[in-house]
C-alpha positions in Angstrom: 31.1 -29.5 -15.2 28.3 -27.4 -16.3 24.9 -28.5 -17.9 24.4 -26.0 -21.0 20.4 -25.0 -21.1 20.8 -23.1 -24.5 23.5 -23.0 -27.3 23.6 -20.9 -30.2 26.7 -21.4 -32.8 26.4 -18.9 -36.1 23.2 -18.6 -35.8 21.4 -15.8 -38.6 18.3 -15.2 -39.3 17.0 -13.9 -42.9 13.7 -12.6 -43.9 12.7 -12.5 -47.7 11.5 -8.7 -48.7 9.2 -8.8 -51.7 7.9 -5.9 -54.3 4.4 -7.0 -54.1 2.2 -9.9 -52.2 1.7 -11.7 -55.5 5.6 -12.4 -55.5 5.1 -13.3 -52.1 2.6 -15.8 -53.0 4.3 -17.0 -55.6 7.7 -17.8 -54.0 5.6 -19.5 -51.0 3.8 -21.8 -53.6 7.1 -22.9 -55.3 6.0 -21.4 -58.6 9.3 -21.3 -61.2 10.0 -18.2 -62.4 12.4 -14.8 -61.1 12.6 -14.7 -57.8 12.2 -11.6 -56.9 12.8 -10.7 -53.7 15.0 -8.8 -51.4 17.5 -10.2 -48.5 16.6 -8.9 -44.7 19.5 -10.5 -42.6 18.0 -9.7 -38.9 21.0 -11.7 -37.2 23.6 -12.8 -38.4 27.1 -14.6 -36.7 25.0 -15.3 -33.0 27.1 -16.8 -31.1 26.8 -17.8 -26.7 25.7 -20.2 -24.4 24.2 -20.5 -21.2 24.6 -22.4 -18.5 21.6 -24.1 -16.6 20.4 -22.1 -13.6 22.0 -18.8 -15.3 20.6 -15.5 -15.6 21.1 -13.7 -19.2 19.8 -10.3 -19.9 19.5 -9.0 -23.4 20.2 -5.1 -23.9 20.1 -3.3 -27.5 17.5 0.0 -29.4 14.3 -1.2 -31.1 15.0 -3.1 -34.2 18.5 -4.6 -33.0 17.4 -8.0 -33.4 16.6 -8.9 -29.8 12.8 -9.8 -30.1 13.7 -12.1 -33.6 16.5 -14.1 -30.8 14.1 -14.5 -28.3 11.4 -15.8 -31.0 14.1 -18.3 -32.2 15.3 -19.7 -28.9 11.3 -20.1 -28.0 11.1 -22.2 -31.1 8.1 -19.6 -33.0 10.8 -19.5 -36.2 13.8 -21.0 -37.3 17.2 -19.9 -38.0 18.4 -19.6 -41.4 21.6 -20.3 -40.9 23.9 -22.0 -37.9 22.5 -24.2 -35.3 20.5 -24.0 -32.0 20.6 -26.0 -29.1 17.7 -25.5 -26.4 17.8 -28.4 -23.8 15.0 -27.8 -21.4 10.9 -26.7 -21.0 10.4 -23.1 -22.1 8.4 -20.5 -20.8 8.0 -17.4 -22.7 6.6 -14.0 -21.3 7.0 -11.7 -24.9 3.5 -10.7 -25.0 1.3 -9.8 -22.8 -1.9 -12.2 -23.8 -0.5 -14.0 -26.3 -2.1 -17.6 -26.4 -5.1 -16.7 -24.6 -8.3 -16.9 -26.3 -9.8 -13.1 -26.1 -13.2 -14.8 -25.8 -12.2 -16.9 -23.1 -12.8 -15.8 -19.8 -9.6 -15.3 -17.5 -10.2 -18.2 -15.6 -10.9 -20.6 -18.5 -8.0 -19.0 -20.1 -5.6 -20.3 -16.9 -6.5 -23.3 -17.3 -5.4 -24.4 -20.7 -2.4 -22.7 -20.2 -1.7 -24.6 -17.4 -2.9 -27.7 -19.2 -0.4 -26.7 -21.9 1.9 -26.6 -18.8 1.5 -30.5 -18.4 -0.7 -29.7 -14.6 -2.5 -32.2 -13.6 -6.0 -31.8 -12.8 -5.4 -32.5 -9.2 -3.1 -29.4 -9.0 -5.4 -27.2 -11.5 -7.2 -25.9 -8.8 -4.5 -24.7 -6.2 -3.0 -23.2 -9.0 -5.8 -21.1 -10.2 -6.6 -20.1 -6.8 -2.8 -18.8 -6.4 -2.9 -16.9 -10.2 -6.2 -15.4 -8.7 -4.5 -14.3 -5.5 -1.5 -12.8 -6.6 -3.4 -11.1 -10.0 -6.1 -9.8 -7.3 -8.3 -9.5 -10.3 -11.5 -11.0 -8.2 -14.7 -11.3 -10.4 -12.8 -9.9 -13.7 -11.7 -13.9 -14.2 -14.9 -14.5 -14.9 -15.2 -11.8 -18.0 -13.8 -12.0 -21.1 -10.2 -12.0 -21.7 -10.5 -9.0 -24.3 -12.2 -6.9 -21.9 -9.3 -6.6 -19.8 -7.1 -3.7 -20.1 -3.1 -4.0 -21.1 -1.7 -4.0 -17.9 -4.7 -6.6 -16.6 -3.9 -8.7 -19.4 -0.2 -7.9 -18.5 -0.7 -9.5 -14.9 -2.8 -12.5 -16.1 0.0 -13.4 -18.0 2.9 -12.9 -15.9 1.0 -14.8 -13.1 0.2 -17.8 -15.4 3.7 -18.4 -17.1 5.4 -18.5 -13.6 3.0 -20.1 -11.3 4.8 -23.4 -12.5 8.3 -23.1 -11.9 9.8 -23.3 -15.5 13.3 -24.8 -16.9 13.6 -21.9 -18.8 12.4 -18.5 -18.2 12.6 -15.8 -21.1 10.7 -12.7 -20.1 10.5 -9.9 -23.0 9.7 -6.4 -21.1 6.5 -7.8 -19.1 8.1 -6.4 -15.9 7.5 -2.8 -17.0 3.4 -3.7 -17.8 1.2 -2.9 -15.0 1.5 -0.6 -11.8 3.6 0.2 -10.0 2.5 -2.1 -7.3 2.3 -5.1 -9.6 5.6 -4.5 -10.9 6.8 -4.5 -7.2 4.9 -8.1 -7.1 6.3 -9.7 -10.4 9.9 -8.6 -9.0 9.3 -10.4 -5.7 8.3 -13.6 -7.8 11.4 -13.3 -10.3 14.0 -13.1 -7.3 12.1 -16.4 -6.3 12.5 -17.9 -9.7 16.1 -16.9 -9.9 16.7 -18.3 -6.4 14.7 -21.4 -7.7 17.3 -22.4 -10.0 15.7 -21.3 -13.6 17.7 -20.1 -16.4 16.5 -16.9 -17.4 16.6 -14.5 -20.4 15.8 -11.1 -19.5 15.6 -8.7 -22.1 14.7 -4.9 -20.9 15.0 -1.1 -22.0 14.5 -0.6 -18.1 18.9 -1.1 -17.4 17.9 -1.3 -13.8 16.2 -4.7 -14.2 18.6 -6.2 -16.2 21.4 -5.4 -13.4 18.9 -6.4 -10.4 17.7 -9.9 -11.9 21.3 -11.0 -14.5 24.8 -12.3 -13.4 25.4 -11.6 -17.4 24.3 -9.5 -20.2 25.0 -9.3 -24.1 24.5 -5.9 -26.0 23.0 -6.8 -29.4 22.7 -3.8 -32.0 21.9 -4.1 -35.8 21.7 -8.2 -35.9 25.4 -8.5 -34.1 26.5 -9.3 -30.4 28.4 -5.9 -29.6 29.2 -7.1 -26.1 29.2 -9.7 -23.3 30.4 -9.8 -19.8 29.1 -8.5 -16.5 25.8 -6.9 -16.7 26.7 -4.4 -14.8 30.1 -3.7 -17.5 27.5 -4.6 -20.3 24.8 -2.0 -18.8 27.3 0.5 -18.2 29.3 0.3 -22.2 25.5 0.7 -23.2 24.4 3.7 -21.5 27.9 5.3 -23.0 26.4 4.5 -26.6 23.1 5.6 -25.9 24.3 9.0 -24.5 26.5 9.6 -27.1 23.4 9.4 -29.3 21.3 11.2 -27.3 24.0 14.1 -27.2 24.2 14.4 -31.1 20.3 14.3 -31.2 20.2 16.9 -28.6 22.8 19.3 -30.0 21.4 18.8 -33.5 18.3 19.7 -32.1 18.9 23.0 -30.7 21.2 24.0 -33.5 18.0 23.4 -35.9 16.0 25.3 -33.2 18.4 28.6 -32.9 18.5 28.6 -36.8 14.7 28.7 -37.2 14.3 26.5 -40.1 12.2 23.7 -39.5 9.0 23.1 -38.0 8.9 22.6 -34.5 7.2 18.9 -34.8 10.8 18.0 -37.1 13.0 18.9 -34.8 13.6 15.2 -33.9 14.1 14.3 -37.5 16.9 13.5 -40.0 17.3 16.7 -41.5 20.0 16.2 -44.4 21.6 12.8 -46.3 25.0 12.5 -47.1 25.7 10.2 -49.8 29.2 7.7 -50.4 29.5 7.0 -53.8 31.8 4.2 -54.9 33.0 3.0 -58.5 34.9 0.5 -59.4 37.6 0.2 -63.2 39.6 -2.7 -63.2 43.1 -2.4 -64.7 43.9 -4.4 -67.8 45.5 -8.0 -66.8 44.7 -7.5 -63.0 45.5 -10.0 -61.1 43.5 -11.1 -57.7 40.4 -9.9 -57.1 37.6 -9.5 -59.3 36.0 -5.9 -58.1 36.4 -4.2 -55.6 35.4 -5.9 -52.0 34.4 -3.2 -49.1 33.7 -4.3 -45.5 33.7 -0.8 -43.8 32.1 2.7 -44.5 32.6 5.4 -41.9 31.6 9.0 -41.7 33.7 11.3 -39.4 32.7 14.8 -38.3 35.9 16.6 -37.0 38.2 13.4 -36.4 35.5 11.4 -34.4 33.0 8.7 -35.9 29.4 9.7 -37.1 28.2 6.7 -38.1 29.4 3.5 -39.7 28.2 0.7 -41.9 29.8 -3.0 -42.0 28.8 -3.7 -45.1 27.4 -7.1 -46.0 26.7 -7.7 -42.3 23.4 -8.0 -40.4 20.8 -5.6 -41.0 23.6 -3.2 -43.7 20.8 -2.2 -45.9 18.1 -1.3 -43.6 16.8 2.3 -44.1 15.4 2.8 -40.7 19.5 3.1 -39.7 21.5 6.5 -39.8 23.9 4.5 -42.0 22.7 2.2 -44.3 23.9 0.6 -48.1 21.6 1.4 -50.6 21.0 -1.8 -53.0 18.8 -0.1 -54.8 20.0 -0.2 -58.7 23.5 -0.1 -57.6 26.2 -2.1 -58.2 26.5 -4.1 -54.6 27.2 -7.8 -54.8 25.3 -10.0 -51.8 27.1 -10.7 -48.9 30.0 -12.6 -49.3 32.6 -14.5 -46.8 36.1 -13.4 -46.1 39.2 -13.7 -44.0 37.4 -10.5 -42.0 34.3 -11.7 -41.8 31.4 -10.5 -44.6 31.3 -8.1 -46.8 30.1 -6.7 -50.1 31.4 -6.8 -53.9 31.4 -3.8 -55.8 31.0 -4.8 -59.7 33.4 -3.3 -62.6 31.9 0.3 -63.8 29.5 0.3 -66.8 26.8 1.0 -63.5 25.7 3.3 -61.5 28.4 2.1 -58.9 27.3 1.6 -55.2 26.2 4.2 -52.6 26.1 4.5 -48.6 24.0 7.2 -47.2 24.3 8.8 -44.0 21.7 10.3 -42.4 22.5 13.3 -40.1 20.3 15.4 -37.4 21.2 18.3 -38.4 24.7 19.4 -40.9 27.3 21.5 -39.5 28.8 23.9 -41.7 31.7 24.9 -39.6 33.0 20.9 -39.2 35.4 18.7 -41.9 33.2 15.7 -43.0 35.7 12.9 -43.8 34.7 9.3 -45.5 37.2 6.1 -45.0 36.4 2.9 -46.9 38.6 -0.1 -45.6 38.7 -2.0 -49.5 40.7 -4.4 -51.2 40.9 -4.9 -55.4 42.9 -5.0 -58.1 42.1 -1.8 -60.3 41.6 1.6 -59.8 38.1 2.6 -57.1 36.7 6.4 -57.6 35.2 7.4 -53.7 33.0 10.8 -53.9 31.5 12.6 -51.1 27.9 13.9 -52.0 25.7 16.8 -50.6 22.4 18.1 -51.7 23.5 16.1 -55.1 27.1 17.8 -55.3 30.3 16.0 -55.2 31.6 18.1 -52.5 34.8 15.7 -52.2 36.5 12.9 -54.4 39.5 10.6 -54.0 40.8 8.2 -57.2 43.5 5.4 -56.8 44.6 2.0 -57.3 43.8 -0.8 -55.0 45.9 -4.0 -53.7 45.0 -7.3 -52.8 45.4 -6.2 -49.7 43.0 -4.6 -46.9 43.3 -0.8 -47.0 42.0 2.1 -45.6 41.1 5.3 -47.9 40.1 8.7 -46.6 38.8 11.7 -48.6 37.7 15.0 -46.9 35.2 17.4 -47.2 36.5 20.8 -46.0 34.3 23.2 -43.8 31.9 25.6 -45.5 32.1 28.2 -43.2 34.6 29.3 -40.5 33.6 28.2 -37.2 30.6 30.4 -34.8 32.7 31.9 -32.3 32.2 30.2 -29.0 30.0 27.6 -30.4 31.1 24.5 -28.9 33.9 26.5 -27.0 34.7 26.2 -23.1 33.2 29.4 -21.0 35.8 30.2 -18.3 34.8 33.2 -16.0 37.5 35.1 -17.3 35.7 35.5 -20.5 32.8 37.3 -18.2 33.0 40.6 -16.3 30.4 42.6 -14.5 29.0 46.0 -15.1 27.3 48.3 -12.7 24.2 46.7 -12.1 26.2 43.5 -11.2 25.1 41.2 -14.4 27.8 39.1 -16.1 28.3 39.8 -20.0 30.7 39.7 -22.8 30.9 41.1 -25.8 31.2 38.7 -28.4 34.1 37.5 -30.7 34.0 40.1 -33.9 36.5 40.1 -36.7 38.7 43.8 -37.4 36.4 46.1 -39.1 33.0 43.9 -39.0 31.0 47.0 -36.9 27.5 47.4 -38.0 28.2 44.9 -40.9 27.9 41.7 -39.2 25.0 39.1 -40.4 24.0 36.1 -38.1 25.8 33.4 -39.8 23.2 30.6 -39.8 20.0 32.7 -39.4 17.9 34.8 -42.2 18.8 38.6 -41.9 14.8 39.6 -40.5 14.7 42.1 -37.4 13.7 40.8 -34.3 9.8 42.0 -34.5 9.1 40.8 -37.7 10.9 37.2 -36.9 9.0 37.1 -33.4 6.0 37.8 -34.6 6.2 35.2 -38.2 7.2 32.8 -35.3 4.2 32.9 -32.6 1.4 33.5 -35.0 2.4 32.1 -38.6 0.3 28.2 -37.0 -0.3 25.3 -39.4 -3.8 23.8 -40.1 -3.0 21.5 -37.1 -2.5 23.6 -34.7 1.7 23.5 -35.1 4.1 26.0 -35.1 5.7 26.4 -38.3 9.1 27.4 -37.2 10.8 25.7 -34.3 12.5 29.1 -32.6 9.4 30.0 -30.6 10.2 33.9 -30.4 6.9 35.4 -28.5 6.2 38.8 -29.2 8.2 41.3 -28.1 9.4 45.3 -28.4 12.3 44.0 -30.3 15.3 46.1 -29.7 17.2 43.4 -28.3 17.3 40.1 -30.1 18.5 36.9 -28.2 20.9 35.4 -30.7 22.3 31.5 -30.3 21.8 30.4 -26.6 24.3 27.6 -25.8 24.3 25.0 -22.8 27.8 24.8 -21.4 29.1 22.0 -19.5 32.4 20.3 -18.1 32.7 19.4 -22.2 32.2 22.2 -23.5 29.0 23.2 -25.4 26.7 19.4 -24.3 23.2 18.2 -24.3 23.4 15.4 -21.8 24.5 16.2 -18.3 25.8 14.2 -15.3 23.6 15.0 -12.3 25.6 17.0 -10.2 27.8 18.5 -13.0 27.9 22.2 -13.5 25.6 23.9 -16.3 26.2 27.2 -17.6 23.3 29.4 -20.1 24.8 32.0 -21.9 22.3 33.9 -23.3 23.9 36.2 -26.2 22.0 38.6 -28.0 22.1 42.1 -30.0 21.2 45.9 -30.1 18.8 46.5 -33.6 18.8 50.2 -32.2 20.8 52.8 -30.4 20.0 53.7 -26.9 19.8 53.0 -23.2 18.6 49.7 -22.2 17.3 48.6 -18.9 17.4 44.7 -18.6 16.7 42.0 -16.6 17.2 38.1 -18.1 15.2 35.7 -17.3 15.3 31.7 -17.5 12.8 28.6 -16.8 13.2 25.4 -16.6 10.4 23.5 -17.5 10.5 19.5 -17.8 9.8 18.4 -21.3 6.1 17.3 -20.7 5.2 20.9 -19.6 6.0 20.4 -15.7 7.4 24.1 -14.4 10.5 23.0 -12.1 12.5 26.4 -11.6 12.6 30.2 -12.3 15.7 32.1 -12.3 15.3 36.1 -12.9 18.6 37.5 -12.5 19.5 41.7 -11.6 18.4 44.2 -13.7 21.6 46.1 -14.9 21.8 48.8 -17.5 23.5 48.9 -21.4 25.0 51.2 -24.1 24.5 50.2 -27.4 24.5 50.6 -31.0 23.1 48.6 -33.5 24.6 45.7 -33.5 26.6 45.3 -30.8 26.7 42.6 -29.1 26.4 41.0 -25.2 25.8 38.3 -23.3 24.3 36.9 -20.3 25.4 33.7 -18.2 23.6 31.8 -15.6 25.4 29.0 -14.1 23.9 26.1 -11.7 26.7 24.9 -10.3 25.1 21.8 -9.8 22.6 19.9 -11.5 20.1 18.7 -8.7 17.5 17.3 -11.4 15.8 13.8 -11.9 16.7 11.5 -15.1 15.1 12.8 -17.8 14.6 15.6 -20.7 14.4 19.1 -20.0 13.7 22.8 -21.7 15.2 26.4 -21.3 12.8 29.3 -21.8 14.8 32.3 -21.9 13.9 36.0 -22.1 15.1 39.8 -21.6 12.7 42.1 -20.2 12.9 45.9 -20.4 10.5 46.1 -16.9 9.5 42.9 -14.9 8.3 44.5 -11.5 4.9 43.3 -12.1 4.1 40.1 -13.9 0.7 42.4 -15.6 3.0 45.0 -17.0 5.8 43.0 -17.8 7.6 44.4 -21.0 10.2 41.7 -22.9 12.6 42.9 -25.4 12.6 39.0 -26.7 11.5 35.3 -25.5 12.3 32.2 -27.0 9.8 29.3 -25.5 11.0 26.4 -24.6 13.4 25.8 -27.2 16.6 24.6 -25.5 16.8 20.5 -24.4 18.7 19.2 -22.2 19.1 15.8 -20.8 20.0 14.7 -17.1 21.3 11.1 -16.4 22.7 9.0 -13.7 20.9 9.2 -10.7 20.8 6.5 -8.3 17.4 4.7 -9.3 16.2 4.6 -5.9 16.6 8.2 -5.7 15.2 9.6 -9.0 12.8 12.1 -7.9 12.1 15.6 -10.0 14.6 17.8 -7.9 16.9 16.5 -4.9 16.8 19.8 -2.5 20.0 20.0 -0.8 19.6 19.1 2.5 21.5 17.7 5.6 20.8 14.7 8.3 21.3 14.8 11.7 21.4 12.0 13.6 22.1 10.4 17.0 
């Protein structure tokens, strides 16, 4: 039978919110009186064990709860709620110089941790000599800890929690600190803990540890357990979630970038707030229950889920979410237990009633925005869709005793972009004379010459370049995210899209295909030499590939239409985030007399993942071996 070395059973963790620090103050001094404070559930329902000699990693975003676990199970706070079970000596690496005494010098500093340690003064001195070995920080032991920097401090610490081999091992990103080289070091020395027999607690952003060092992992997010098993099928269900987020962020972020509305530096930022509004009238002589009780709130863009809220669960009302209830003066109960788990009460009317929001990227006018509430009641519960302060959708009807789903729907506000988010086949190409591919784009009967860019300000292509590259805020900051340089401006790119296997995508495989199609319009009539251009830069600025295609020749009125394609077959790129600068140049034989119709800068992202992490280098050249 296995020995258990930790044991967690319900286990929740609440933090009091006050208004001010004098009701802080007062509520820790026992004064009577209002208590006025708000609930912060940071976990909630933990639940797992693990055996002795077992390796546990710990996966989740910032803010999931994991640091508030760790901080429990070391014994630095106490659980609220449930019970904890921790048989065994701890040693915790969750800060790098916690515990030592910044006046202290290193070596004084190692020894009353190791004193703390229970070694006895007989062993001190091996034991320093070995820290000082394996930091190889030499005469810095003898300065002050504070004049070390973070990744010193980082090794000093390491070194000192694991030159005695520990019951239990719980290591909070300290293997990332450092060098490369001493990171190579501390992952020699945790293989020889792990071998050793130590239970460990791992928790990482770097998935590659967590797999290397962990027969299991859990995947917490917002205060819950999400998953357990394998690390390597916990890892893997986590990088799925993250790149589904990344993908919306991405996508968001180039939409917001092609329409040229917000600052370059907010292009990563919620840009719009969609509001569920709730209400509650009970029904005279109802019998059952008293309000209305709501455990689920999910926003769906076309069919799929945006986001979602269990409501009275962990870490429901915290705004740094994309979903999140809003307690303020509504009409929310607290949390409350049910056959389902927790959930929320929402008081008769006479209120406000209670509200959701749901913050979004970026909104798309060409999708159906749908809410669905799983409820239960006994009267009659109002459900309104809000944007920009408009109830753009509303549902009314009576509720059961029993657990039910309602939907209401919020219809598109504009047809769909043509071949936004549409899959490029090469029939939809063909080539002209000079041998580049274009299309013309999808136009509706009788639409020549009258045709507006949909999601774009009607300015010509001169006068929006030129707002664009030298309209500059006080810092220094572009002031609209489209960077259009300067150009002659008969030819105006229009919405560049990044095309993969999935249609129009943000995050790419490594080796998947990637098409740019590059559309853009005539604002004159004539004949038009051209030659597209596109650069791949890496997002910090590194230049990784150029790709000037033919020059051909085009016809055109004012607006009409065309477009460009590049495909790379295959994606031969590092892990990582990367930018499309794209351009069409009426002459390019000479860099010094280059003449551009239009450039947009760097204003395209991408992201690459999967690569095998012993092969993550900027670009894998294709290549072949040939051996004996």
């Amino acid at each position: 039978m296995f020995e258990l070395a930790i044991r967690l059973e319900g286990v929740g963790k609440m933090y009091k919110i006050f208004p001010t620090r004098g009701a802080n103050l007062r509520d820790a001094l026992g004064f009577p009186g209002r208590r006025r404070y708000r609930e912060f559930w940071a976990l909630r329902g933990i639940d797992f064990q693990v055996e002795r000699g077992r390796r546990l990693g710990i996966v989740g975003r910032n803010g999931a709860g994991k640091s508030t676990l760790l901080k429990l199970i070391t014994g630095n706070i106490t659980p609220t709620e449930g019970s904890l079970d921790v048989r065994g000596e701890v040693q915790a690496l969750i800060e790098a110089g916690a515990g030592f005494h910044p006046e202290f010098t290193g070596e004084q500093n190692i020894r009353a941790a190791l004193t703390l340690q229970g070694v006895s003064p007989s062993r001190m001195r091996a034991h320093v000599e070995e820290i000082a070995d394996f930091t190889e920080l030499a005469d810095f032991l003898r300065q002050p800890f504070r004049t070390y920097s973070a990744g010193m401090q980082a090794r000093l610490a390491f070194a000192t929690a694991t030159a005695v081999e520990p019951e239990i091992l719980i290591v909070d990103e300290m293997l990332s600190a450092g060098d490369a080289y001493f990171a190579s070091k501390a992952s020699e020395r945790m293989r020889a803990l792990v071998d050793s027999g130590a239970t460990l607690l791992l928790v990482s952003h770097s998935l590659d540890h967590v797999t290397m060092f962990c027969d299991e992992a859990i995947w917490i997010d917002r205060g819950r357990i999400v998953r357990r098993g394998s690390s390597l099928e916990v890892v893997k269900a986590y990088q799925q979630f993250t790149r589904v987020l990344d993908e919306r962020r991405l996508k968001a972020k180039n939409r917001k970038a092609r329409q040229g509305r917000v600052a370059t530096h907010q292009l990563d930022n919620y840009a719009e707030t969609l509001t569920a509004r709730l209400s509650f009238e009970p029904d005279a002589g109802t019998d059952g229950v008293a309000g209305v009780e709501v455990d689920h709130v999910r926003l769906l863009r076309d069919g799929t889920i945006e986001e979602q809220v269990a409501v009275g669960d962990a870490q429901d009302a915290d705004e740094s979410h994309a979903a999140y209830v809003v307690l303020e003066g509504s009409a929310w109960s607290k949390p409350i237990e049910t056959e389902r788990g927790l959930s929320r009460r929402i008081e008769p009317s006479g209120t406000t009633g209670a509200a959701v929001a749901f913050n979004l990227y970026t909104y798309f006018e060409e999708s159906t925005y749908a809410l669905e509430v799983d409820a239960r009641g006994g009267g009659r519960v109002s459900v309104e869709l809000i944007r920009g302060g408009a109830v753009r959708a509303r549902l009314e009807e009576p509720l059961t005793p029993e657990w039910s789903t309602l939907q209401v729907a919020m219809e598109p506000e504009r047809s769909q972009v043509p071949a936004v988010g549409a899959k490029v086949s090469q029939a939809d190409y063909d080539l002209p004379a000079g041998g580049a591919r274009h299309a013309r784009a999808a136009r509706q009967p009788g639409d020549r010459g009258e045709r507006k860019r949909v999601d774009e300000p009607a300015v010509s292509a001169p006068a929006a370049a030129a707002t664009a590259v030298q309209t500059l805020q006080p810092d220094g900051g572009a002031s609209t995210s489209l960077r259009h340089w300067p150009g002659e401006g008969s030819l105006a790119i229009e919405e560049v899209q990044l095309i993969g296997p999935a249609g129009e995508q943000a995050v790419f495989e490594v080796g998947a295909p990637l098409t740019v199609v590059i559309p853009f319009s005539a604002r004159s009539e004539g004949t038009f030499p051209i030659t597209p251009v596109a650069i791949l830069y890496r997002l910090d600025g590194v230049l990784v590939s150029t790709h000037i295609g033919p020059a051909f020749t085009a016809e055109l009125k004012p607006d009409d239409e065309l477009s460009v394609r590049l495909d790379l077959n295959r994606l031969n790129l590092g892990d990582g985030n990367y930018v499309f600068s794209v351009a069409l140049y009426r002459r390019l034989e000479h860099l010094e007399e280059a003449q551009a119709y239009d450039l947009v800068d760097r204003s395209y992202e991408f992201e690459v993942v999967g690569n095998d992490p012993l092969d993550n280098a900027l670009f894998h050249h294709p290549s072949e071996w040939l051996v004996p």
